[in-house]
C-alpha positions in Angstrom: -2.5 -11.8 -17.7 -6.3 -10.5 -17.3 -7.1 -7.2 -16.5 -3.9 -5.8 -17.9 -5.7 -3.8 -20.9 -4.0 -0.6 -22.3 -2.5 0.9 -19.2 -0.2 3.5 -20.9 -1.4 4.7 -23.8 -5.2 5.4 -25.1 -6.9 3.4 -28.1 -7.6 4.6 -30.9 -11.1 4.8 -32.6 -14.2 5.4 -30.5 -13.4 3.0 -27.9 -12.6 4.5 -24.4 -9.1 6.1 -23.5 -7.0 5.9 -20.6 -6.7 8.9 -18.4 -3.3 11.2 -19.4 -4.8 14.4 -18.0 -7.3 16.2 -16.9 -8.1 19.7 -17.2 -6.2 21.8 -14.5 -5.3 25.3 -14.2 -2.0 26.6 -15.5 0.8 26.5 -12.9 4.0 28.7 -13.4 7.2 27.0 -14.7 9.4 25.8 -12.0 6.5 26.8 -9.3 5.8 24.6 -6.6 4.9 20.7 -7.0 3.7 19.8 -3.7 0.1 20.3 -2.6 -3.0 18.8 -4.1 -4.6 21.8 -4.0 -4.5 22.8 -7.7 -7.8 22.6 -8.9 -7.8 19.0 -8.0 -5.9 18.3 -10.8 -4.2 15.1 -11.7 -1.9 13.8 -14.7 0.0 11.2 -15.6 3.0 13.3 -17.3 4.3 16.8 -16.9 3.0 19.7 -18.5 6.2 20.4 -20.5 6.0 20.2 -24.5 9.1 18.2 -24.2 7.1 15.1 -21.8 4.1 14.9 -23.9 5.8 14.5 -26.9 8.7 12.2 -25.0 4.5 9.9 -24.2 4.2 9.1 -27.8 7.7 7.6 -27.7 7.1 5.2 -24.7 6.3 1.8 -26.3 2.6 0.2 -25.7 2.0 -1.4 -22.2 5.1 0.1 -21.0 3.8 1.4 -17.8 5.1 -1.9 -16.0 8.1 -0.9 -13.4 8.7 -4.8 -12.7 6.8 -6.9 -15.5 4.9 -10.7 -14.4 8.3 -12.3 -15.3 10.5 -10.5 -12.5 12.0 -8.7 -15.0 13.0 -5.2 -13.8 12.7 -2.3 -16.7 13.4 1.3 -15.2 15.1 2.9 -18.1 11.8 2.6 -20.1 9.5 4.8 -17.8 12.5 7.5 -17.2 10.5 9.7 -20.1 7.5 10.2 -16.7 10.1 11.2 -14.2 12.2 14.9 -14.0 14.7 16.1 -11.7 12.7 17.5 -9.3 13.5 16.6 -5.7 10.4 17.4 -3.7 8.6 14.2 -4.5 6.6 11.5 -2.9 6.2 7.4 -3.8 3.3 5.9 -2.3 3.0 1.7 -2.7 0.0 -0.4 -1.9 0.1 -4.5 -0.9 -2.2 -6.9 -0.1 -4.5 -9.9 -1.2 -6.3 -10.2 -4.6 -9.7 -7.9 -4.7 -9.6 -6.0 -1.8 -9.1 -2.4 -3.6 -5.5 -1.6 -4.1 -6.3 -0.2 -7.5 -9.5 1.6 -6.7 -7.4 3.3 -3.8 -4.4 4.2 -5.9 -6.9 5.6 -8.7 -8.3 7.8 -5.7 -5.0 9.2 -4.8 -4.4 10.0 -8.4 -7.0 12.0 -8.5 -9.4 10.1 -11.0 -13.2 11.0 -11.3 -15.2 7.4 -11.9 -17.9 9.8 -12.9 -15.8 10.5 -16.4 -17.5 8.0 -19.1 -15.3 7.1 -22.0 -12.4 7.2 -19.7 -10.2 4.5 -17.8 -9.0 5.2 -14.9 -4.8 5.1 -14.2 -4.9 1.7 -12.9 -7.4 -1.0 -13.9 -9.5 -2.8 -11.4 -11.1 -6.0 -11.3 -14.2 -6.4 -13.4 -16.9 -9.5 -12.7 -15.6 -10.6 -15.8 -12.2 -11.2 -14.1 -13.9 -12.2 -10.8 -15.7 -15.1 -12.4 -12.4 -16.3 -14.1 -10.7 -16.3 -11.0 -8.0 -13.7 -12.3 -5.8 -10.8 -10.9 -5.7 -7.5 -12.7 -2.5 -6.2 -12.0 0.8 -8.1 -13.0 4.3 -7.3 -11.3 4.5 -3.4 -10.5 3.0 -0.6 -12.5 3.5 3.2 -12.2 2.3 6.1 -12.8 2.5 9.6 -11.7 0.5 12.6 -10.6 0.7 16.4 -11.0 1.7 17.0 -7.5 4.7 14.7 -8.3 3.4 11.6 -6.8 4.8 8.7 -7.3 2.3 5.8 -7.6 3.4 1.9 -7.3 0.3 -0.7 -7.8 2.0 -4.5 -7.6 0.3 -7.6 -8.3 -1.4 -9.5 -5.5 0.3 -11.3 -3.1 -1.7 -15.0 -1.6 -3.3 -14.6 -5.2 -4.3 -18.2 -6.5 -4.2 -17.2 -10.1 -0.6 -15.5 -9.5 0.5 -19.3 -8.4 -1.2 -20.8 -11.2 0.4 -18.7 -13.6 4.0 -19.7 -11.9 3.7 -23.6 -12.2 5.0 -25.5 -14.6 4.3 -29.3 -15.4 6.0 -30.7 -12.9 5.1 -28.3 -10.1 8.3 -25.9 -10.5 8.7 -22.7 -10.6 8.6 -21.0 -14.7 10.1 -17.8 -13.1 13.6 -17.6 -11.0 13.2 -15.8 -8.0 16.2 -16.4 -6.5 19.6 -16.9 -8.3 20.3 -20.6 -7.8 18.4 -23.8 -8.2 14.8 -23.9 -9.2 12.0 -23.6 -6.8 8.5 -25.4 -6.5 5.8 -22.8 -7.5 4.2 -22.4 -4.5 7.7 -21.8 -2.7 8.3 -19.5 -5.2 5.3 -17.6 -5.0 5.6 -17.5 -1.3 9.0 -15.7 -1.9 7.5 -12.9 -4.2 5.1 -12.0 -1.8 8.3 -11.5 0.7 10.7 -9.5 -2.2 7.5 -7.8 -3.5 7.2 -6.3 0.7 11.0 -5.9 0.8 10.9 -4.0 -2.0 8.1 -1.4 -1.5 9.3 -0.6 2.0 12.7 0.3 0.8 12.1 2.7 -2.2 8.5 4.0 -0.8 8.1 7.0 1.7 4.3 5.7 2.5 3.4 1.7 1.7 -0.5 0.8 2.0 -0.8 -3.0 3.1 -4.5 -3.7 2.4 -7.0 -6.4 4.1 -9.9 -7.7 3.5 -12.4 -7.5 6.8 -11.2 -7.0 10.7 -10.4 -10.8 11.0 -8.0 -11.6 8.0 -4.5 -10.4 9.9 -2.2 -12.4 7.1 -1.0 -9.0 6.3 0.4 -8.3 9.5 2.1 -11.8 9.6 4.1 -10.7 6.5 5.1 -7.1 7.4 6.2 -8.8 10.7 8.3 -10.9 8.0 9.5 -8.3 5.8 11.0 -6.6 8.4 12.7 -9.5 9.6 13.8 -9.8 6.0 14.9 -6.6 5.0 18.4 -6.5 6.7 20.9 -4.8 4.4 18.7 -3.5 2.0 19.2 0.3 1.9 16.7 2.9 1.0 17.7 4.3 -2.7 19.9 7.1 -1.9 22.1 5.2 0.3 23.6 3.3 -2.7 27.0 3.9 -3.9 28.0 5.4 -7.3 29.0 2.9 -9.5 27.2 0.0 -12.3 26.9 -2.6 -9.6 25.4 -2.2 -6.3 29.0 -3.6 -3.7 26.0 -4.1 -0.4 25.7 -8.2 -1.0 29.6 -9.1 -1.1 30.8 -11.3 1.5 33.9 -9.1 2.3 31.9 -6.3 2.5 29.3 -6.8 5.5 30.9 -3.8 7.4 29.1 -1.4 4.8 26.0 -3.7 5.1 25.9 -2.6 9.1 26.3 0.8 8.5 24.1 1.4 5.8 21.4 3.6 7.2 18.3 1.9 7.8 15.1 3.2 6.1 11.5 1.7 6.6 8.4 3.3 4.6 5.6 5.1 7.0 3.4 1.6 6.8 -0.5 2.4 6.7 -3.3 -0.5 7.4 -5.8 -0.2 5.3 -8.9 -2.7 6.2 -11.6 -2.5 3.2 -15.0 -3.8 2.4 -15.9 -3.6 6.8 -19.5 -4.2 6.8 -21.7 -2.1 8.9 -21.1 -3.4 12.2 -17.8 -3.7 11.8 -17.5 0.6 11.4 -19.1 1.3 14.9 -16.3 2.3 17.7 -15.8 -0.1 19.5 -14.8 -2.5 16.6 -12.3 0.4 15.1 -10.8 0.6 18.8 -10.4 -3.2 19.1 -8.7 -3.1 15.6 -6.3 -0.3 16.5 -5.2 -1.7 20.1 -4.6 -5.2 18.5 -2.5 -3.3 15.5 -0.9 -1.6 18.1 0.2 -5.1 20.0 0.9 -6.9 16.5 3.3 -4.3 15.9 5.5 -2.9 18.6 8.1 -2.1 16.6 9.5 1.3 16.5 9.6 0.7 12.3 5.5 1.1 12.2 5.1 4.3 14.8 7.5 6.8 13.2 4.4 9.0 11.7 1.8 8.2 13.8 -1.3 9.7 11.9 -3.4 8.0 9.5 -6.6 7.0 11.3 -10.1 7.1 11.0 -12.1 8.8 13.1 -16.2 8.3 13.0 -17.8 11.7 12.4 -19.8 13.3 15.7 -23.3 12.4 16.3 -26.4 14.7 18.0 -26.8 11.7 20.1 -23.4 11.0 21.5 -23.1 10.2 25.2 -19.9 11.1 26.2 -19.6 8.8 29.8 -21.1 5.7 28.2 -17.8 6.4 25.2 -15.4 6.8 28.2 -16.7 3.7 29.9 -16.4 1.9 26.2 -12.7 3.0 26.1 -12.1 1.7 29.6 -13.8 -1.6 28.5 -11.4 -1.7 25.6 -8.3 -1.6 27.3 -9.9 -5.0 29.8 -10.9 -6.0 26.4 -10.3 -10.3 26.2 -6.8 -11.1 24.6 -6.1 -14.3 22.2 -3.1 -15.6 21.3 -0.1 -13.5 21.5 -1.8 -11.0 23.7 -3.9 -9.6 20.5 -7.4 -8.5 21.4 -9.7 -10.5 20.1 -11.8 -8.7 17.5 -14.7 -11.1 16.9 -16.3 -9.8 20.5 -19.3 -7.3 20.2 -20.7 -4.7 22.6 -23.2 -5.2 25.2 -26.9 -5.9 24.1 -28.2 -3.4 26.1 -28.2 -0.9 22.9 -26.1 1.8 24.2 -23.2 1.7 21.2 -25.0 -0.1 18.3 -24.7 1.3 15.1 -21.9 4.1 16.2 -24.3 6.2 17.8 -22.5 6.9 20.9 -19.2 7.7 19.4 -17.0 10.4 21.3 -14.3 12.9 20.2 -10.7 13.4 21.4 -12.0 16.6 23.4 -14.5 14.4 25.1 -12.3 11.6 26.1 -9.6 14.1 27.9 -12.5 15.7 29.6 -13.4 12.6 31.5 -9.3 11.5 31.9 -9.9 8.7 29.3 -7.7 7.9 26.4 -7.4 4.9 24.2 -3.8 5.7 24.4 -3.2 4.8 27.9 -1.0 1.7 28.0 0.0 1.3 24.4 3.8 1.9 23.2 5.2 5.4 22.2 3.0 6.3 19.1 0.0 4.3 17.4 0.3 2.3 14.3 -1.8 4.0 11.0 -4.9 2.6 10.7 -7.3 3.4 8.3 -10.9 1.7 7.1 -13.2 1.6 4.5 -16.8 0.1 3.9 -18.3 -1.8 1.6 -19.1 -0.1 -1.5 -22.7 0.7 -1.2 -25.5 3.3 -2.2 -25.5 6.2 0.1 -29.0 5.9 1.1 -28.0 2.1 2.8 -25.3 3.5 5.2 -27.4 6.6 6.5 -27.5 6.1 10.5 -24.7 3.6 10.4 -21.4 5.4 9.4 -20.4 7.6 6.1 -20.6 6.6 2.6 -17.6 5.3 0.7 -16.8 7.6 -1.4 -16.9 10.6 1.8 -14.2 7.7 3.7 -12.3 7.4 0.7 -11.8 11.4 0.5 -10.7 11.4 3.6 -8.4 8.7 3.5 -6.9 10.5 0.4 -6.6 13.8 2.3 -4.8 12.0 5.2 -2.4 10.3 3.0 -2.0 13.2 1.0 -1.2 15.7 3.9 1.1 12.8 5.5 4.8 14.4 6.0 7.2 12.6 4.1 9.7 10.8 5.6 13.2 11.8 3.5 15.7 9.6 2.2 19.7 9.6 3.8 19.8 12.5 1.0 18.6 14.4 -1.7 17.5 12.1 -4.9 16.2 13.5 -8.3 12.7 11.3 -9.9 15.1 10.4 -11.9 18.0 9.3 -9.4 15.0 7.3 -7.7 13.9 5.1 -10.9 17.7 4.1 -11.9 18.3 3.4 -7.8 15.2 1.4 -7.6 16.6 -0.9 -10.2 19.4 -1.4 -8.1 17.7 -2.2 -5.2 15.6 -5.0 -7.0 18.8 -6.5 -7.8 19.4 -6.0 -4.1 16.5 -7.7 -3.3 16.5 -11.2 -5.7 20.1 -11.1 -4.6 19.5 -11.1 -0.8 21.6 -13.7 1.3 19.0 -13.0 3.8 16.3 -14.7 1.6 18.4 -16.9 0.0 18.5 -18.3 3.6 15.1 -17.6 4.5 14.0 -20.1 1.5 16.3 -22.7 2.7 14.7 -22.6 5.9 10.7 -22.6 4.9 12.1 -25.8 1.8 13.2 -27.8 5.2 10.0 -26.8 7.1 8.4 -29.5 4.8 5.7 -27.5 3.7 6.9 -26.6 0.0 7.4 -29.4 -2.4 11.4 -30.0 -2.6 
């Protein structure tokens, strides 16, 4: 599995060591755990004796939540977690190479500036890129001073993850579901789907990550995973007891009435290149989210979104006209706006220079609002990674988009569980919803139908 170096414990000798801690100022026992205020400090444990010591007992490369082989190990990683209630689990999805890692690493708290130090999560190297390898296998976690919980999973539409899965004869080496054995790419297929299931059961906030404005396979499997994720319960909805009683057949009364609960979903679109960060292509992206997903599952906490920063040469009417324009904008299939049209040639919005604020747009009557559902979808974007001095007069660096993309999710209320749940109550429960999950008759029948589409190998 490349990529997956030492991820929970540092190496010994000179070599470089994995991030534990960093220095932070001294917080009172039992004070408060929220806020990322303190000092802007990050760690991977707790600062009690008891946790530090309880690091040197977790076995090597223990980090992994859900290991490559869809084997589900909570009781290892209960040494990280306390019984503290006022915490928050973050999840990230999405393709091979688009910055999952990098993002989680940010939300940790991590300074790439550190030499001789890895960062929580690894991410993908050129060395991995030109063997065609993923860097993350199943689910790792880790968690942060202000008692956040971080989930990084392995890609999904990841060729290497397939190639890893087939045997010989074009099976499946892994079972996904209980019951007869699958062809690899069916299998793999399915992952993606319990991988999605998964995350937006147990996670407050999930990041589903793409690659560009165009690539929407994302959206086609949240659309999915909703579909999919009937009778799954968030974690504290589970009954006392060894074995979850939710996947009985006598028993689909309690199935109905199980309290639904669906993670705050964010977008994340990464590596946009310069003309695809002006506003009009961030407004054609966030009206044809917010027709992808109508749902009422993806606009509960309507506030992750990017906003390009003012400009001394904004124009406020030629912005209001823009976000008139946008709501005529030309529709494709399924009445998404198409986002591969550009602005007028006559210069008046290249390069972002014309962008408007909020204040401006109500002035005039305008608002990129009007005719959407209740509430917007979160949205967020990044660029491509480049030197600061090549985005100057196009749209702000990386690392300033990043920051603020951390400070949004940090500051993001959290949406609570049916009740109350210790770290600890969270990790066992999670366990059971994974059993949940490869147990699903919903799946189960979900599999049969996409093996008689025709397009998986029987």
């Amino acid at each position: 599995m490349a990529g997956m170096g030492p991820s929970g414990t540092g190496v010994s000798g000179g070599g470089p060591k994995i991030l534990l801690a960093k220095p932070t100022t001294p917080r009172p026992e039992g004070g408060s755990v929220g806020g990322a205020g303190v000092g802007g400090a990050v760690k991977l444990m707790r600062d009690r004796d008891e946790d530090i010591a309880a690091r040197g007992r977790l076995p090597h490369g223990s980090l992994n939540l859900l290991l490559d082989t869809w084997d589900f190990y909570p009781d290892r990683l209960l040494p990280l977690m306390s019984d503290n209630t006022d915490f928050t689990v973050v999840g990230v999805l999405g393709p091979p190479g688009v910055g999952k890692s990098t993002i989680l690493n940010e939300l940790y708290g991590f300074d790439g500036t550190t030499t001789g130090v890895l960062p929580p999560f690894p991410v993908q190297t050129e060395e991995i890129k030109a063997a065609a390898k993923h860097c993350t296998g199943g689910i790792e976690l880790r968690v942060a001073a202000e008692r956040i919980v971080l989930l990084d999973c392995q890609p999904v539409f990841s060729a290497s993850v397939l190639m890893d899965l087939m045997r010989s004869d074009g099976y499946s080496n892994i079972s996904v579901l209980s019951g007869d054995a699958l062809s690899a790419e069916l299998a793999h297929e399915l992952m993606g789907l319990q991988l999605g299931v998964f995350l937006s059961s147990v996670c407050h906030v999930l990041l589903v990550v793409s690659e560009g404005v165009h690539d929407i396979r994302m959206w086609r499997l949240m659309q999915t995973v909703e579909m999919l994720k009937q009778g799954i319960p968030d974690p504290s909805a589970l009954p006392s007891g060894q074995a979850p009683q939710f996947e009985k057949d006598d028993n689909e009364t309690a199935i109905d009435e199980t309290p639904e609960f669906f993670s705050d979903v964010v977008f994340v679109h990464t590596k946009l290149r310069k003309q695809e960060c002006t506003l009009p292509e961030i407004l054609r992206l966030e009206r044809a989210l917010s027709l992808f997903f109508p749902s009422p599952a993806f606009r509960k906490n309507s506030l992750v979104k990017y906003r390009l920063p003012q400009s001394p040469s904004q124009r406020p009417s030629a912005s209001c006209a823009l976000l008139e324009k946008e709501k005529c904008a030309p529709r494709g299939e399924n009445g998404v706006i198409s986002l591969s049209g550009r602005t007028s040639s006559d210069g008046k919005f290249q390069n972002g220079a014309t962008t408007a604020g909020k204040e401006e747009e109500q002035k005039e009557g305008k608002s990129i609002d009007d005719g959407k559902p209740e509430g917007d979808v979160n949205m967020f974007v990044l660029p491509v990674r480049l030197p600061d001095e090549m985005t100057r007069n196009h749209h702000e660096s990386y690392a300033a988009m990043l920051a603020k993309f951390r400070n949004q999710i940090l500051s993001l209320p959290r949406r609570p569980f049916s009740r109350p749940l210790t770290e600890r109550e969270w990790l066992r429960n999670a366990g059971r919803i994974w059993d949940l999950v490869k147990k699903s008759r919903v799946l189960a029948e979900y599999s049969k139908v996409l093996q008689s589409s025709g397009l998986y190998r029987r």
